[in-house]
N, C-alpha and C positions, 0 to 999 in steps of 0.2 A: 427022248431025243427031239421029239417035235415039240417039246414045249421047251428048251435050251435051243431050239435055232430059232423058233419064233421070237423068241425075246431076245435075240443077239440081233434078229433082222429087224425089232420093232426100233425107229427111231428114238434119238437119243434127247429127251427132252431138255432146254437147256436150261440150266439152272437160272432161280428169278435173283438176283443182287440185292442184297440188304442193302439201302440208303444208310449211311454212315450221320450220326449225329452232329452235328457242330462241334468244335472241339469247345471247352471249357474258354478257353483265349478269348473266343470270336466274341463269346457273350460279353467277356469283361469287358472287351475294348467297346462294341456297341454300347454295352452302360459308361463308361467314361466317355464319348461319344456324347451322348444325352445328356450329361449334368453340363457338360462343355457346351453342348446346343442352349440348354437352361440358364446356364451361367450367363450367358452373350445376349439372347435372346428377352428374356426378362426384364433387365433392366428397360430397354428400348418399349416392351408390353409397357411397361409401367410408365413412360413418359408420358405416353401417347394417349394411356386411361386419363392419366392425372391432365394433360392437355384440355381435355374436353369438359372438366369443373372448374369451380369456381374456387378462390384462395378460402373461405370457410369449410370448402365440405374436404379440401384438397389436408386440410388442419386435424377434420375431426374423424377421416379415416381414407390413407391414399390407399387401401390394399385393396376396395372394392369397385366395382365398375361403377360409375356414374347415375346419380339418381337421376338428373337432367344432363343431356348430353348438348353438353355448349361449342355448337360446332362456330359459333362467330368467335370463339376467341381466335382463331386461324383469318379469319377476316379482322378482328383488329390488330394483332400481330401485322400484319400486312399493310395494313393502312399508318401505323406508329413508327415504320420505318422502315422494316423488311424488307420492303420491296427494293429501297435504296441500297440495303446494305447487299441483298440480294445479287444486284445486278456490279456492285464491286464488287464482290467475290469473285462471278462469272467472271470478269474483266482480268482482276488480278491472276487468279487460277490458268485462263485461258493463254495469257499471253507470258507465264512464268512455264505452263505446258510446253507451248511451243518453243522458246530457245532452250530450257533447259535439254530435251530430247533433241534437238535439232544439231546443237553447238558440242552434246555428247557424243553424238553418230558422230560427229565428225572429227572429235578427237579420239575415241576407238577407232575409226577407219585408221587414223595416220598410225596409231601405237600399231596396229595387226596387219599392215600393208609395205608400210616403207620402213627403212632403216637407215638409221641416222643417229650422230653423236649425243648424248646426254640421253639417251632413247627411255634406259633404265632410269634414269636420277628422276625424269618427268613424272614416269610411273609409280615413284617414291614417295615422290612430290602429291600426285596424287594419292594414294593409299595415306599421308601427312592428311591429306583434307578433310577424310573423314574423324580424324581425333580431334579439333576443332569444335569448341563447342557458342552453340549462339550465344550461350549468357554468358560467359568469359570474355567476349569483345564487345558486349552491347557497346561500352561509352567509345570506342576509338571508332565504332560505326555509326555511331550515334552522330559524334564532333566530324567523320568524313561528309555521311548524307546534310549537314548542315552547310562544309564549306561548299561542297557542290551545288548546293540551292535546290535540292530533290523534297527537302523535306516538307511535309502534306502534299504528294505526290502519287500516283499510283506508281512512279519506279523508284519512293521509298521502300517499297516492299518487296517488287517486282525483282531487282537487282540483289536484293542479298537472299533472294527464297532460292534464284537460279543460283547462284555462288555455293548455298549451300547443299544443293543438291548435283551438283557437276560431279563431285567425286564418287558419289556412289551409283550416279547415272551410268558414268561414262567404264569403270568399271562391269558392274552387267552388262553392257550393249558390246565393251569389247568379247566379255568370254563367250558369249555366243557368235561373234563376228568369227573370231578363232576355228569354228566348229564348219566354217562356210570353204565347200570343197575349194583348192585352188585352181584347178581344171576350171571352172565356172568362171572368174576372174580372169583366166589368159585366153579364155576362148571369147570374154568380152573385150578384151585387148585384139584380139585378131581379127576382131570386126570393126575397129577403127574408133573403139570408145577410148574418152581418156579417162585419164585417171578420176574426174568428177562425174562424167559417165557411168564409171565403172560403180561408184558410191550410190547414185540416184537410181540407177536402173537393173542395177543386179544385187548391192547389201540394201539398202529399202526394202525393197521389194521379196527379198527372202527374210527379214526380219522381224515381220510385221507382230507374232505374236511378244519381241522383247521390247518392241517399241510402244507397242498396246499397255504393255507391265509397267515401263517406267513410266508412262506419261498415268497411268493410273496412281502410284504410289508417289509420283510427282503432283497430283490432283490430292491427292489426299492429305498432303505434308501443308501447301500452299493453303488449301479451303480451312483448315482447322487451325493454322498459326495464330497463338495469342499474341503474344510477349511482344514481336515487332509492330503489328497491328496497334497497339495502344499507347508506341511510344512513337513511333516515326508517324500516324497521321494524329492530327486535333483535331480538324476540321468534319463534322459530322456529315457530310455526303459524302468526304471520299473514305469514308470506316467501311471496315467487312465487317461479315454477321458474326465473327466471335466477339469481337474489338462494341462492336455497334449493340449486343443485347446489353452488352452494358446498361446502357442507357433505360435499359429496362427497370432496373432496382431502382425503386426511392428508398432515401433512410426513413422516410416514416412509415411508407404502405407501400407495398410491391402485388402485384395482381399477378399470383402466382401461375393461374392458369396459362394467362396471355403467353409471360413468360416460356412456360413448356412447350404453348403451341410455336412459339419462334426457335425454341430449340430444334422441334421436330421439324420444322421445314427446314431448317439448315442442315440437319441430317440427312435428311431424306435423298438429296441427289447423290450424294456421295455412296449412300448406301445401294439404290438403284444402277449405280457408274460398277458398284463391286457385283452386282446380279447379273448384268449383262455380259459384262467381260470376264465373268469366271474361270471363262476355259479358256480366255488368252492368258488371262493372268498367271495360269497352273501352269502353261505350256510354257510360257516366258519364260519362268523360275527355273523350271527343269530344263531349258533349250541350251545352257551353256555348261552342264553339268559335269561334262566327260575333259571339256579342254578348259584352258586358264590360268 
């Protein structure tokens, strides 16, 4: 009897939990994860090796790291024009940023705020813009930017980079504007904002992570455009760096290294633009998810 009450009154140890293994899934998807990292990542390893030799050694084996590491090909790159084509880029990129994002806010403000006649047909019209393709109308944009006198211009580019990117700006920045309480908007109505008020100081302002997004994948469309860059400028100061390494290739000898290292600096921001704003960029995509 004392040795069944003692063990009914000895405390009840609690049991220790087996840790549960990872399921089978988790692994696969981390390994497809990996070759995906590999896949992306590799190529850019390999420019950057091959940047730093010379067009012989680059001939008679690019898979290995550099016997001599030729860090002035990045300095002659720089000096043969880059820095020119460089700062058109900036130029064009910057100010195709700003209206494109600018003139989209503000046609989603009017489609998700007011209401008015052909409201649907515009938005038709829109959702139209993105079937539109660049190389389908080069020559009738070709024959417009000449009648207008734009061409070898920075708003030879400027203007059809924004055109074509309005309908898929203006598209995401409404579905998340949709998603922005209405309470928020009549309580900046009751404090004496107007309706341009209401745009600047209350949807800006809560938007910032889809305005962050577009104006990223608006940076990213503008900075790498070929096709118009080669045809609407001639004039070599005002070429971007896709348009401008051109100029890199001779048909007898090409100095391949130099070449790579002008690649990789024109990579480079773009790719540092996508490290920084990773987490607006996720949060944009996903901010209009629920309405639209």
């Amino acid at each position: 009897m004392e040795t069944i009450s003692e063990q009914s009154a000895a405390p009840l140890l609690p049991l220790a939990k087996k840790k549960s293994a990872p399921p089978i899934g988790t692994y696969t998807l981390l390994l497809v994860l990996l070759l995906y990292f590999v896949a992306i990542a590799y190529p850019l390893f390999w420019m950057v090796m091959n940047s730093l030799k010379d067009s012989s050694e680059i001939f008679s084996d690019s898979w290995k790291f550099p016997t001599q590491w030729l860090f002035e090909n990045y300095v002659t790159a720089w000096e043969q024009g880059i820095s020119d084509y460089f700062l058109n880029s900036v130029i064009v990129t910057s100010v195709t940023c700003f209206l494109t994002v600018f003139l989209s806010a503000l046609g989603a403000y009017g489609l998700t705020q007011f209401q008015f006649r052909g409201k649907n047909l515009i938005l038709i019209m829109i959702l139209g813009g993105l079937m539109l393709s660049p190389q389908v109308s080069l020559i009738p944009l070709y024959k417009l930017i000449q009648a207008l006198g734009l061409f070898n211009t920075y708003w030879a580019l400027i203007i059809p980079y924004v055109a074509y990117r309005l309908p898929f700006t203006i598209l995401l920045i409404r579905a998340h504007f949709l998603t922005i309480p209405k309470e928020i908007e009549e309580a900046a109505y009751l404090d004496g904002c107007s309706s341009f008020g209401v745009f600047t100081r209350v949807f800006l302002p809560l938007s910032t992570p889809i305005l962050l997004t577009s104006t990223l994948l608006t940076a990213y469309f503008s900075w790498n455009e070929f096709l118009f860059s080669i045809i609407f400028i001639d004039d070599n100061k005002l070429k971007t760096i896709p348009s401008g390494l051109m100029a890199f290739r001779d048909m007898l000898q090409t100095d391949w290294g130099v070449l790579l290292a002008g690649l990789t600096i024109s990579a480079l921001p773009i790719i540092l633009l996508f490290l920084f704003m990773q987490k607006y960029f996720v949060r944009g995509l996903t901010s209009g998810g629920i309405k639209g």
